[in-house]
N, CA, C and O atoms as a Maestro MAE file, in Angstrom:
{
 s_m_m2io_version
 :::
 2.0.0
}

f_m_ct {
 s_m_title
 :::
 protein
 m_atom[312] {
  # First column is atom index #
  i_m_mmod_type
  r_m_x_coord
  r_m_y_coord
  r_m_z_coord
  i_m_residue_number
  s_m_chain_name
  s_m_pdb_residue_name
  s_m_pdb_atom_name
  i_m_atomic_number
  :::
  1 25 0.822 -1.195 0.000 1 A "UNK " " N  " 7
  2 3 0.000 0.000 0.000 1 A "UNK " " CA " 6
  3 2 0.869 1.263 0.000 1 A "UNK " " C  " 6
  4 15 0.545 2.201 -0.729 1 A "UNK " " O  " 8
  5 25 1.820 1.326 0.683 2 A "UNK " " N  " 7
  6 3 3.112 1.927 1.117 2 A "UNK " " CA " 6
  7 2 3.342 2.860 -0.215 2 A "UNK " " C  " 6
  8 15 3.114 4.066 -0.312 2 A "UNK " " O  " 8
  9 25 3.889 1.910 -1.276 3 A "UNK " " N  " 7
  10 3 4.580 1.851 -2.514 3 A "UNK " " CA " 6
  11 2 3.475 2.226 -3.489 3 A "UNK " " C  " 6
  12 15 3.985 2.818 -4.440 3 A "UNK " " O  " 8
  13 25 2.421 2.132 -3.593 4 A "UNK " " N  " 7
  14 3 1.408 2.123 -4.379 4 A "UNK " " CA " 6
  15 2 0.897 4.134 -4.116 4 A "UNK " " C  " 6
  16 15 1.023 4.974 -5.007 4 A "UNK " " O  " 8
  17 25 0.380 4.413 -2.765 5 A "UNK " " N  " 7
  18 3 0.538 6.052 -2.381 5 A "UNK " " CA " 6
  19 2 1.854 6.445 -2.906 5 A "UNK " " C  " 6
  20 15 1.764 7.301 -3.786 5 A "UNK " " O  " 8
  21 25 2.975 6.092 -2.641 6 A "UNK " " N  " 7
  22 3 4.372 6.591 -3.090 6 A "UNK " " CA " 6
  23 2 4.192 7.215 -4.904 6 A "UNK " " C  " 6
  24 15 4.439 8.223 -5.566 6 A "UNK " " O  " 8
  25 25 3.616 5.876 -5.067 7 A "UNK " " N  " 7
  26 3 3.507 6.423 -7.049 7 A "UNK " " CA " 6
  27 2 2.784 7.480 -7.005 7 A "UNK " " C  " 6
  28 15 3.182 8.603 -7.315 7 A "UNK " " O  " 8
  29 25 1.533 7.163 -6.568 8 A "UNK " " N  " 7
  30 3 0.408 8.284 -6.758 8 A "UNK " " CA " 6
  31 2 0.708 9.833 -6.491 8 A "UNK " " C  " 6
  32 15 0.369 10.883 -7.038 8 A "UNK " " O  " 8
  33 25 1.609 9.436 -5.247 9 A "UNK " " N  " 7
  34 3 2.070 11.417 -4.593 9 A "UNK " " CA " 6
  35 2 3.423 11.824 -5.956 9 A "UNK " " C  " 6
  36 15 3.701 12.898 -6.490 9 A "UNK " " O  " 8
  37 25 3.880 10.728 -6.100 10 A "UNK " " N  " 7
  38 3 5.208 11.221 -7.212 10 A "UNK " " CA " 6
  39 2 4.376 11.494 -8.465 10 A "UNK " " C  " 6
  40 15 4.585 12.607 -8.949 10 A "UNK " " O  " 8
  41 25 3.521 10.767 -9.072 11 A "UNK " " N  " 7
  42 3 3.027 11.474 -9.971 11 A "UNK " " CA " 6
  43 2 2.165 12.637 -9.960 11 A "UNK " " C  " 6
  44 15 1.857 13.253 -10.980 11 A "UNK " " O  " 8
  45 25 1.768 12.936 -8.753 12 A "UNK " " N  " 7
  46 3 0.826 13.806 -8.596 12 A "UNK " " CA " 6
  47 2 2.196 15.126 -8.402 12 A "UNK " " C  " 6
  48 15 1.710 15.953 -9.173 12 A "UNK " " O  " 8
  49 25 2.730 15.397 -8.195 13 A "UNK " " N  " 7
  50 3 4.108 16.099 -7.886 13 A "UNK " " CA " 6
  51 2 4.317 16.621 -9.443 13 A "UNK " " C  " 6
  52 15 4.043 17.691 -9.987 13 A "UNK " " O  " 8
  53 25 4.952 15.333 -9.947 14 A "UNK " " N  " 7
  54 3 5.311 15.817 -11.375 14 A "UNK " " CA " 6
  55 2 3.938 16.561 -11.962 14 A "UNK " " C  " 6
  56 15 4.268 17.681 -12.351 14 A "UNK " " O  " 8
  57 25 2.714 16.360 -12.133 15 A "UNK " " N  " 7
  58 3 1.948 16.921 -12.605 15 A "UNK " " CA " 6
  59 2 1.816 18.186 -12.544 15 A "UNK " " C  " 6
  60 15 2.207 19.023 -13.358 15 A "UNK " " O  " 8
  61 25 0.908 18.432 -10.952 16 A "UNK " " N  " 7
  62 3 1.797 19.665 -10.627 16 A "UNK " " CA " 6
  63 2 2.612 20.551 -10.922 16 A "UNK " " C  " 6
  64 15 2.133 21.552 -11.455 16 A "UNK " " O  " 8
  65 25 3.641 20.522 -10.762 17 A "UNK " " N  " 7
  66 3 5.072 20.582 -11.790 17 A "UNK " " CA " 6
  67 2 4.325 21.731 -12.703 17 A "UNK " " C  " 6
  68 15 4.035 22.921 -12.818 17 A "UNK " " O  " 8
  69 25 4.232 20.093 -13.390 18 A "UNK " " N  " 7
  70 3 4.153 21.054 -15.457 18 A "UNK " " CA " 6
  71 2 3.019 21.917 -15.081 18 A "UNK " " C  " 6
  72 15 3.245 23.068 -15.455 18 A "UNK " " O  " 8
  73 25 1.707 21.779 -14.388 19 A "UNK " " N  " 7
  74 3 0.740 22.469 -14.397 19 A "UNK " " CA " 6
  75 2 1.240 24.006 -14.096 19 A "UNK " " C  " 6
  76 15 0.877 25.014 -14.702 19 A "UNK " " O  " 8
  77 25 2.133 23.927 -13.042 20 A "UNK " " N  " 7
  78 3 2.086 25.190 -12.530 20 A "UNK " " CA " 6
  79 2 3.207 26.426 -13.378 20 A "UNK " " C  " 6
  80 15 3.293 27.652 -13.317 20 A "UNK " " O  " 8
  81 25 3.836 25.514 -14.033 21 A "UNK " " N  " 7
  82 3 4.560 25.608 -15.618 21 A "UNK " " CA " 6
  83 2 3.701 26.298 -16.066 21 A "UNK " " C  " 6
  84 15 3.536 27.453 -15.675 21 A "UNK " " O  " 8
  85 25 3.100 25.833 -16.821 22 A "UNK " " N  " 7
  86 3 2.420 25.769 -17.899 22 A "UNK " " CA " 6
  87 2 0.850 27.352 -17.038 22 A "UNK " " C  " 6
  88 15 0.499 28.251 -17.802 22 A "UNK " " O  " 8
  89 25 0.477 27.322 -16.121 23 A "UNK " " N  " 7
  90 3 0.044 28.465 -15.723 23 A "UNK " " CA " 6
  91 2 0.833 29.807 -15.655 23 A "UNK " " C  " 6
  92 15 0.398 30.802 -16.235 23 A "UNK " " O  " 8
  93 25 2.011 29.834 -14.936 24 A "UNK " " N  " 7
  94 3 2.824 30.968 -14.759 24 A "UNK " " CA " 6
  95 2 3.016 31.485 -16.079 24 A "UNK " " C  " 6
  96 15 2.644 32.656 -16.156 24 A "UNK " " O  " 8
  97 25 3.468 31.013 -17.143 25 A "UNK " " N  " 7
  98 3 3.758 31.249 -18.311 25 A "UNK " " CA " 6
  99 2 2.450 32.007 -19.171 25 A "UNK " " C  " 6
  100 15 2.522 32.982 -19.919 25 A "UNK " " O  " 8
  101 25 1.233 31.197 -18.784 26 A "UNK " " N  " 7
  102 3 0.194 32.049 -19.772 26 A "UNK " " CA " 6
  103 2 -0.104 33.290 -18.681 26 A "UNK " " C  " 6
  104 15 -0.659 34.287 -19.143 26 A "UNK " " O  " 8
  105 25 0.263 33.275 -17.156 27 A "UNK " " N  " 7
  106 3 -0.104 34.419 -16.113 27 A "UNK " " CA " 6
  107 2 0.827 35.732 -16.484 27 A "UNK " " C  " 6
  108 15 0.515 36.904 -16.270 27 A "UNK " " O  " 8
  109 25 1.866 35.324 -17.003 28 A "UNK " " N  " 7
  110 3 2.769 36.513 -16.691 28 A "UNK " " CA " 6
  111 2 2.376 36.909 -18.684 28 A "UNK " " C  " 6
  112 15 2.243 38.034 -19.164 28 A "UNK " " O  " 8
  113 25 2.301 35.807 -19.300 29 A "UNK " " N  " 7
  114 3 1.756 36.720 -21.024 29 A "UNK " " CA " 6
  115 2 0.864 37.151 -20.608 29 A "UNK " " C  " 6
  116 15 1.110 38.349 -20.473 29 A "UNK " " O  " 8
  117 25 -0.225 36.923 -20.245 30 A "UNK " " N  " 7
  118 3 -1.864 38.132 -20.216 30 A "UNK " " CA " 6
  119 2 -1.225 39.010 -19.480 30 A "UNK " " C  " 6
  120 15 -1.589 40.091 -19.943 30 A "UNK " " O  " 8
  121 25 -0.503 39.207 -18.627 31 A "UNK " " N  " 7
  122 3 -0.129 39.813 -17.330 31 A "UNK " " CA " 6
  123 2 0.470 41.408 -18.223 31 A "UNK " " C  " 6
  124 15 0.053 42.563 -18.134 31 A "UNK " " O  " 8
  125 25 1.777 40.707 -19.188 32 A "UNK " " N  " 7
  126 3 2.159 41.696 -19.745 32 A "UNK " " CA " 6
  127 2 1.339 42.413 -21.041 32 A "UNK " " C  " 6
  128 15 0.992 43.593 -21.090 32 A "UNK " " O  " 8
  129 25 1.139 41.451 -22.005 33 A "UNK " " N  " 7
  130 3 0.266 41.869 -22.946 33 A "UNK " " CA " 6
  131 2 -0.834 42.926 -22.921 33 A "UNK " " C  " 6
  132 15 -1.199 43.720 -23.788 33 A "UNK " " O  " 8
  133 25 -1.398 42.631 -21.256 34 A "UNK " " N  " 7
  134 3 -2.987 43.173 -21.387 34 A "UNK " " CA " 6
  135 2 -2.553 44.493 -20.261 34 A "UNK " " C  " 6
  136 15 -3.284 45.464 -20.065 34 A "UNK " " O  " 8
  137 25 -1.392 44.304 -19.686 35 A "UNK " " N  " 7
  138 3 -1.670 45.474 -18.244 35 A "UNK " " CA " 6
  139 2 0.164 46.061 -18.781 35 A "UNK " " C  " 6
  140 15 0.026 47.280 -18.679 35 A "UNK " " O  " 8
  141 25 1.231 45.896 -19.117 36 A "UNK " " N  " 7
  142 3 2.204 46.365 -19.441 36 A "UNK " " CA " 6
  143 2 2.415 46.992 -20.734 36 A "UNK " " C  " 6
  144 15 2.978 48.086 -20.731 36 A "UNK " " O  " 8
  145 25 1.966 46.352 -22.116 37 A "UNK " " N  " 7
  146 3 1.693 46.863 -23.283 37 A "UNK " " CA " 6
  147 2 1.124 48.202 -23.871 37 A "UNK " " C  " 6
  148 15 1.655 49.019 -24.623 37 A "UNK " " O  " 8
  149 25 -0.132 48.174 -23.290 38 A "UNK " " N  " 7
  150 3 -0.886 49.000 -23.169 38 A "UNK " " CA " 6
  151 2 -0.200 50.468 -22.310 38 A "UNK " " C  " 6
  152 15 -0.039 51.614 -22.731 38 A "UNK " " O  " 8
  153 25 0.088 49.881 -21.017 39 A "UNK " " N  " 7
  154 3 0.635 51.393 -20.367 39 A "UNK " " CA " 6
  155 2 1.669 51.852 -20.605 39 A "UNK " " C  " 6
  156 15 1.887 53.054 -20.453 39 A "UNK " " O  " 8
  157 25 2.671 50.901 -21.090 40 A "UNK " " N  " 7
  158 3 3.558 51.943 -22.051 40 A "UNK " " CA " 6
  159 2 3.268 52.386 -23.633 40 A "UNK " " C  " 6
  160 15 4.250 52.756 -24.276 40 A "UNK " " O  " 8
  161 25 2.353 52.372 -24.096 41 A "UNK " " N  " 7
  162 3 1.941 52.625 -25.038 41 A "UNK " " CA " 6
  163 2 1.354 53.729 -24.865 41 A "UNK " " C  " 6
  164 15 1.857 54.522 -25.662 41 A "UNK " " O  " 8
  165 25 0.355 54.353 -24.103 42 A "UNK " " N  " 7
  166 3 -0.470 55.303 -23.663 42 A "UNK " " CA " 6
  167 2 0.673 56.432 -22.794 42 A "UNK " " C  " 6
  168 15 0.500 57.639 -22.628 42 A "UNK " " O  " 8
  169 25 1.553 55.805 -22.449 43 A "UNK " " N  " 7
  170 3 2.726 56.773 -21.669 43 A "UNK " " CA " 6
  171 2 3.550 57.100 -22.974 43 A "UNK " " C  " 6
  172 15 4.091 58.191 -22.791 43 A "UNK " " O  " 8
  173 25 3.906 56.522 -24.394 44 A "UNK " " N  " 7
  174 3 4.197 56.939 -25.341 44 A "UNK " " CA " 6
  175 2 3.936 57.596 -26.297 44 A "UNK " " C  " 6
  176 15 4.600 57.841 -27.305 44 A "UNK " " O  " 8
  177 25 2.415 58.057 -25.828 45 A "UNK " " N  " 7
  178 3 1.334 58.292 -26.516 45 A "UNK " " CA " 6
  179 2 1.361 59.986 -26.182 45 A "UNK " " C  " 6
  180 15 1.196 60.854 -27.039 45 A "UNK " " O  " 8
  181 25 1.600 60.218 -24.793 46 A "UNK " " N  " 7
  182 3 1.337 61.424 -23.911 46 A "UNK " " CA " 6
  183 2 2.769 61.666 -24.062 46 A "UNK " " C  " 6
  184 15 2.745 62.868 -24.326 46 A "UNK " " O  " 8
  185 25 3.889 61.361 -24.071 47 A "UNK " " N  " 7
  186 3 5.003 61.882 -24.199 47 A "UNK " " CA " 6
  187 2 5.954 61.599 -23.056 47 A "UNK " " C  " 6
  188 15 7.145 61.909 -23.075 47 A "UNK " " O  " 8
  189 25 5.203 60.853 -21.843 48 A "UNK " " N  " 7
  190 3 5.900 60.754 -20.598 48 A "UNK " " CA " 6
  191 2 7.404 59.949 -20.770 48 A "UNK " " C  " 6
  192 15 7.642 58.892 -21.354 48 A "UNK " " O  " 8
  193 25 8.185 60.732 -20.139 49 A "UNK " " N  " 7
  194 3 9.697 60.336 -20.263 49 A "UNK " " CA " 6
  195 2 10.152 60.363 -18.971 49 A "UNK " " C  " 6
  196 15 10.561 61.406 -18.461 49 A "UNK " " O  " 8
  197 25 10.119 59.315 -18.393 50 A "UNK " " N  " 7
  198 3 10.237 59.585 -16.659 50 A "UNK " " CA " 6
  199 2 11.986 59.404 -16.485 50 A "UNK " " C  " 6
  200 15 12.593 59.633 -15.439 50 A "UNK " " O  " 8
  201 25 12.519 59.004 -17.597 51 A "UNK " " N  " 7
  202 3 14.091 58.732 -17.406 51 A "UNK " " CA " 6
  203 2 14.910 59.978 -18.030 51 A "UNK " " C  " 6
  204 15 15.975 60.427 -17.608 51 A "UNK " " O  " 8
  205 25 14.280 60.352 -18.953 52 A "UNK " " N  " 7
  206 3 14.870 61.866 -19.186 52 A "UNK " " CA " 6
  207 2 15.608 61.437 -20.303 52 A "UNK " " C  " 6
  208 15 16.285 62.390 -20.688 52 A "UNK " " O  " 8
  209 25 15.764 60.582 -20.902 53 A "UNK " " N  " 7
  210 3 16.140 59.761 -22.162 53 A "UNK " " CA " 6
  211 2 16.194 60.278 -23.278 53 A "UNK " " C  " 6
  212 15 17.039 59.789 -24.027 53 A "UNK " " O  " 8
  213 25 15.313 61.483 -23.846 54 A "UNK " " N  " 7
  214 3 15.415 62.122 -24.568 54 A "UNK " " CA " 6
  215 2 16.063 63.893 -24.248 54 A "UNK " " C  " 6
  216 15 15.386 64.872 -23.935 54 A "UNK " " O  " 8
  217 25 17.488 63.822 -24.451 55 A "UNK " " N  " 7
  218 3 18.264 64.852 -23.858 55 A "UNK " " CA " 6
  219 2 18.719 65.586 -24.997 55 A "UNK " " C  " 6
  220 15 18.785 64.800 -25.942 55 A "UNK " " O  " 8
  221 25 18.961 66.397 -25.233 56 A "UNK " " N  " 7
  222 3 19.210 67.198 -26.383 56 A "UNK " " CA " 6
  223 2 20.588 68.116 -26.256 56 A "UNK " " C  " 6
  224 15 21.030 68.867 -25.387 56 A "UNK " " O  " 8
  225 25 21.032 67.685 -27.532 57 A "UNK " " N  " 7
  226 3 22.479 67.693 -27.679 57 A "UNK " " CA " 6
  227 2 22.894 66.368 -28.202 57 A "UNK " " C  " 6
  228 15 22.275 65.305 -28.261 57 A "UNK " " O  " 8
  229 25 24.171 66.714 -28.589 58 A "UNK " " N  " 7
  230 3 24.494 65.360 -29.219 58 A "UNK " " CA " 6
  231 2 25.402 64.313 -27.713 58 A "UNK " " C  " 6
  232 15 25.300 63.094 -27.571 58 A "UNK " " O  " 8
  233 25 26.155 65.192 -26.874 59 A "UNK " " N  " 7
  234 3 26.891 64.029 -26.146 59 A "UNK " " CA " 6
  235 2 26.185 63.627 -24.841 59 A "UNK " " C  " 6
  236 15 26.830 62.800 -24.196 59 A "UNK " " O  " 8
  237 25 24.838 64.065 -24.209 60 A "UNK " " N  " 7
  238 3 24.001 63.435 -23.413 60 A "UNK " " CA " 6
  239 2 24.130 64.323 -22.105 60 A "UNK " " C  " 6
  240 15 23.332 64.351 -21.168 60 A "UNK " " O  " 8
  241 25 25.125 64.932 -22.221 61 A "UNK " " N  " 7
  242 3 25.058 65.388 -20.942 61 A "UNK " " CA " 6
  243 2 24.267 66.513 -20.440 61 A "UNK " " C  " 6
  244 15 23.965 67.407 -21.230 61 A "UNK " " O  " 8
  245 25 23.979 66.557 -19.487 62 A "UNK " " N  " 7
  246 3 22.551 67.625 -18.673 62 A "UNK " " CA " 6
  247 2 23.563 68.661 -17.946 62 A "UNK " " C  " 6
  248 15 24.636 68.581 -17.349 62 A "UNK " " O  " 8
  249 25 23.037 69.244 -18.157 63 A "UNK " " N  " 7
  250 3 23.876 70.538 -17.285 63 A "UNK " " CA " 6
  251 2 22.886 70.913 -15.293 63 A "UNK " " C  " 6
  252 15 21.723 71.193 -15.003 63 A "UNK " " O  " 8
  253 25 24.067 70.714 -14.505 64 A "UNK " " N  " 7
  254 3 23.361 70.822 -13.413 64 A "UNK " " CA " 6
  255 2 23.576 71.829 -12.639 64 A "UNK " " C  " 6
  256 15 24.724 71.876 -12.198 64 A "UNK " " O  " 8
  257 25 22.734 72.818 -12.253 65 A "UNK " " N  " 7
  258 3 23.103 73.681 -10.963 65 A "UNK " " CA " 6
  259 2 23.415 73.271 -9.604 65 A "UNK " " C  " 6
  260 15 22.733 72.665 -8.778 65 A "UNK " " O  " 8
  261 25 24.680 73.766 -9.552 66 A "UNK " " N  " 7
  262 3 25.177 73.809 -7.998 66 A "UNK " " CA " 6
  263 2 24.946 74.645 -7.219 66 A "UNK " " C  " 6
  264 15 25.453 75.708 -7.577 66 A "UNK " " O  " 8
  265 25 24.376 74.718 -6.224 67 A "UNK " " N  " 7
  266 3 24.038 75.972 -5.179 67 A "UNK " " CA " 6
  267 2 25.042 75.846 -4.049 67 A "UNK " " C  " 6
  268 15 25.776 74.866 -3.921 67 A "UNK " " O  " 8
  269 25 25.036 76.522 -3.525 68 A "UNK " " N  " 7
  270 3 25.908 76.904 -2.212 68 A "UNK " " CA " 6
  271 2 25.986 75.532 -1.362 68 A "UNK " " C  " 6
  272 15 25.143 74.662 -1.140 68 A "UNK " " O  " 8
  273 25 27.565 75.713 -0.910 69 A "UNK " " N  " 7
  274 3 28.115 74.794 -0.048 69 A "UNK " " CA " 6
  275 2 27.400 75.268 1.197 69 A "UNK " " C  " 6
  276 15 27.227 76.417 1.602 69 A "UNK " " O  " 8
  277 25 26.836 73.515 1.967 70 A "UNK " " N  " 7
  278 3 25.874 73.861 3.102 70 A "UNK " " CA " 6
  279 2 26.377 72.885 4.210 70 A "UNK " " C  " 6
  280 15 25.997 71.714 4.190 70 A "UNK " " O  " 8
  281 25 27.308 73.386 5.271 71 A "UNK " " N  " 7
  282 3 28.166 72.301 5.939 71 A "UNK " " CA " 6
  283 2 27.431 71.694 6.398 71 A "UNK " " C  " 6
  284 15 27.568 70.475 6.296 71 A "UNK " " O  " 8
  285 25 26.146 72.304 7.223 72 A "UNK " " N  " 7
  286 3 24.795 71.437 7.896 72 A "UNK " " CA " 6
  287 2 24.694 70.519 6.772 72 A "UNK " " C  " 6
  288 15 25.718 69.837 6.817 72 A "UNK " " O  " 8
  289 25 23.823 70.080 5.578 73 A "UNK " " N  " 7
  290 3 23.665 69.489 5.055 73 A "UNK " " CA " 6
  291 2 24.866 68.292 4.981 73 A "UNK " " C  " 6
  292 15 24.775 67.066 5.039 73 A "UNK " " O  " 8
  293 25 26.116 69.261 4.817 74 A "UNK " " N  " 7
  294 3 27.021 67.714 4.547 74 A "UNK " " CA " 6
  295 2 27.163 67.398 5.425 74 A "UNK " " C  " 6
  296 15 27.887 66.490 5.018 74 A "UNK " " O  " 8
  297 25 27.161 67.237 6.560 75 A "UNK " " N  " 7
  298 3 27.173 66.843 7.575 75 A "UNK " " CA " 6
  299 2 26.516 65.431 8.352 75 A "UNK " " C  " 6
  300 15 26.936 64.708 9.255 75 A "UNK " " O  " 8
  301 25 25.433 65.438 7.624 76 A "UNK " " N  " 7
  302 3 24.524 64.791 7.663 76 A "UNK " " CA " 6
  303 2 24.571 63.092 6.525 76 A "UNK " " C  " 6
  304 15 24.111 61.957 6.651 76 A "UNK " " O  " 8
  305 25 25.112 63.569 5.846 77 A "UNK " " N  " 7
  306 3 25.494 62.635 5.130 77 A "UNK " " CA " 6
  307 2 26.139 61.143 5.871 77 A "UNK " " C  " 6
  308 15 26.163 61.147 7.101 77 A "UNK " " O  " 8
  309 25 26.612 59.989 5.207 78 A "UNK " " N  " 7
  310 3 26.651 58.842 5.937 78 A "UNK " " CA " 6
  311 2 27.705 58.274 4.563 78 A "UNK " " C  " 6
  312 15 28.171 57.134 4.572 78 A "UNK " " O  " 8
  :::
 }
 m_bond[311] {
  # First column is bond index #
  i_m_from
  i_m_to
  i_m_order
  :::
  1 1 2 1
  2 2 3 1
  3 3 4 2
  4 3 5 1
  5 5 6 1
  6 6 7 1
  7 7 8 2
  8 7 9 1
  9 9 10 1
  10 10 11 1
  11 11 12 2
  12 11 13 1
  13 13 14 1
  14 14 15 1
  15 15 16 2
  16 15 17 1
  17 17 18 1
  18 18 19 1
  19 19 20 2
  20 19 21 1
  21 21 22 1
  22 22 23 1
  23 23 24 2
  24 23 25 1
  25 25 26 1
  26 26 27 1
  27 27 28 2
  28 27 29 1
  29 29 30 1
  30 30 31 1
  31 31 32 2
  32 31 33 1
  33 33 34 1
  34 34 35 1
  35 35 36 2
  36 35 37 1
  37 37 38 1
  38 38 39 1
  39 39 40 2
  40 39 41 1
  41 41 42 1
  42 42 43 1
  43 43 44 2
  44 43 45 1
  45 45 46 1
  46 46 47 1
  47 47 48 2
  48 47 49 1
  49 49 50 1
  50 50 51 1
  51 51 52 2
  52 51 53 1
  53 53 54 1
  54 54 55 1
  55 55 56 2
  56 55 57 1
  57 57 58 1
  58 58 59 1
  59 59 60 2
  60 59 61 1
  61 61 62 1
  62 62 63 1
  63 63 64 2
  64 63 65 1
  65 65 66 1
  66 66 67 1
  67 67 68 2
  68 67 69 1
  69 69 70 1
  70 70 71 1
  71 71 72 2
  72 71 73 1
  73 73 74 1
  74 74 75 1
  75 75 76 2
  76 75 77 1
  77 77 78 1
  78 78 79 1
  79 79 80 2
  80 79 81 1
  81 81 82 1
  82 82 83 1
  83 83 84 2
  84 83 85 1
  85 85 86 1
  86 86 87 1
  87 87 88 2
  88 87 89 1
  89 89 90 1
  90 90 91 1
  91 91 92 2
  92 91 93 1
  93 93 94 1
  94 94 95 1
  95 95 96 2
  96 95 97 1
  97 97 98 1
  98 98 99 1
  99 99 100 2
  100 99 101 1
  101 101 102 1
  102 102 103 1
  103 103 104 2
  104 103 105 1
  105 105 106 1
  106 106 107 1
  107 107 108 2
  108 107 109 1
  109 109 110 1
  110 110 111 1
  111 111 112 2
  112 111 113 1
  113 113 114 1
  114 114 115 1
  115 115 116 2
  116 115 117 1
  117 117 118 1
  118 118 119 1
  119 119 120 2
  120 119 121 1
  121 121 122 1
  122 122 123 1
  123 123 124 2
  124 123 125 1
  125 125 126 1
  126 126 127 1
  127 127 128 2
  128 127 129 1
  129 129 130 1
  130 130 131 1
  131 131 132 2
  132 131 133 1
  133 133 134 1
  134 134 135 1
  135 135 136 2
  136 135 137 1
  137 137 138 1
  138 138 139 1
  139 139 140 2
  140 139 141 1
  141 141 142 1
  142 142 143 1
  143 143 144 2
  144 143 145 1
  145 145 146 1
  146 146 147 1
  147 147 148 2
  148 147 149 1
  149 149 150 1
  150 150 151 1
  151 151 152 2
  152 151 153 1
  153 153 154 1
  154 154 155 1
  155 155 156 2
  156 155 157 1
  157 157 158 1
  158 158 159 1
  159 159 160 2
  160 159 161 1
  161 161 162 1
  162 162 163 1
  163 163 164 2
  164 163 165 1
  165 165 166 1
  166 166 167 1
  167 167 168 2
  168 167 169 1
  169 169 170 1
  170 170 171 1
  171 171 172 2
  172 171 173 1
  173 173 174 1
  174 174 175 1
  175 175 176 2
  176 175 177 1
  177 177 178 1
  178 178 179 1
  179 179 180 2
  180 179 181 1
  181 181 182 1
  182 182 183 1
  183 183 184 2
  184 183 185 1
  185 185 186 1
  186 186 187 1
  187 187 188 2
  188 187 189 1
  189 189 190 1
  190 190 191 1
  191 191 192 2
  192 191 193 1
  193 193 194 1
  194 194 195 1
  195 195 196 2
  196 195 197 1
  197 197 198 1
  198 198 199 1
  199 199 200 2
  200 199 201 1
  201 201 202 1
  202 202 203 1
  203 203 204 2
  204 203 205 1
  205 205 206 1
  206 206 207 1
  207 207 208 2
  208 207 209 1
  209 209 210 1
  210 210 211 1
  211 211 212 2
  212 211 213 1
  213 213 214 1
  214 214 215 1
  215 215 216 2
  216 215 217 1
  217 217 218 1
  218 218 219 1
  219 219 220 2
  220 219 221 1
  221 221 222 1
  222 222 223 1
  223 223 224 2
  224 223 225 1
  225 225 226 1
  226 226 227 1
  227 227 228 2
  228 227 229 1
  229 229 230 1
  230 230 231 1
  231 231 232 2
  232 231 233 1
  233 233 234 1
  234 234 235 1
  235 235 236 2
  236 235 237 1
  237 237 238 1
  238 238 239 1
  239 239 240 2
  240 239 241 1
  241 241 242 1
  242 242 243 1
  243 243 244 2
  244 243 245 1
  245 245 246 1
  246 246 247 1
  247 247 248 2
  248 247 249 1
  249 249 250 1
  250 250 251 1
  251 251 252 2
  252 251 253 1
  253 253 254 1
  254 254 255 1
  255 255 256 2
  256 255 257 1
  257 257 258 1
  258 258 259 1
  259 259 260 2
  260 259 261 1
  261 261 262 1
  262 262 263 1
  263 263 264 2
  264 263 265 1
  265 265 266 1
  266 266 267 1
  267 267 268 2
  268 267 269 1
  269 269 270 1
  270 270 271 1
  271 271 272 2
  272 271 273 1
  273 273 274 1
  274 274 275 1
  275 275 276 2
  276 275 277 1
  277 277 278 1
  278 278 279 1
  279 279 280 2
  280 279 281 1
  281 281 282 1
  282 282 283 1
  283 283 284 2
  284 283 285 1
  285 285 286 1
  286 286 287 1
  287 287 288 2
  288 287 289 1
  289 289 290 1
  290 290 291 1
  291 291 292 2
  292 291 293 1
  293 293 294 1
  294 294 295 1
  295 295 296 2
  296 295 297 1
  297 297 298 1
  298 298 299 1
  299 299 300 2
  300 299 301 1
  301 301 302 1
  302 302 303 1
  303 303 304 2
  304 303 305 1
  305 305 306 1
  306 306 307 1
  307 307 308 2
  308 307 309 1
  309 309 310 1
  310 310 311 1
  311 311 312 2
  :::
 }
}
C-alpha cells in the first residue's frame, strides 16, 4: 500500500510541476500583454519620459546647478 501512495504522490508532484509551468507562463503573457503593453503605449502616446532619455544635444550630458556649499547638510550625510 506503502509503494502504491508513493507512485500516486510522485506522480501527482510531477503533474503539478508542469501544471504550474504551464500556468505561470500564460499568467505573466496576459499579465504583460494586457496590463504592461498597453501602459507603455499610452505613456508613449502622452510623451511621458520619466528617465529623461530624450536629452538634447548630441553628447548626453545635462547641465546641473550647484548651489551653495551647506556644511549642515554635509554633515549629515553617511
Amino acid at each position: 500500500m506503502k509503494k502504491f501512495l508513493s507512485k500516486i504522490w510522485s506522480g501527482w508532484k510531477r503533474f503539478a510541476h508542469i501544471l504550474g509551468r504551464v500556468n505561470t507562463e500564460i499568467i505573466l503573457f496576459l499579465f504583460y500583454y494586457l496590463v504592461f503593453t498597453p501602459f507603455g503605449a499610452a505613456l508613449k502616446l502622452f510623451g511621458y519620459d520619466p528617465l529623461g532619455s530624450k536629452v538634447k544635444g548630441d553628447s548626453g550630458w545635462r547641465e546641473v546647478k550647484i548651489g551653495e556649499f551647506d556644511p549642515e547638510k554635509a554633515s549629515h550625510q553617511s
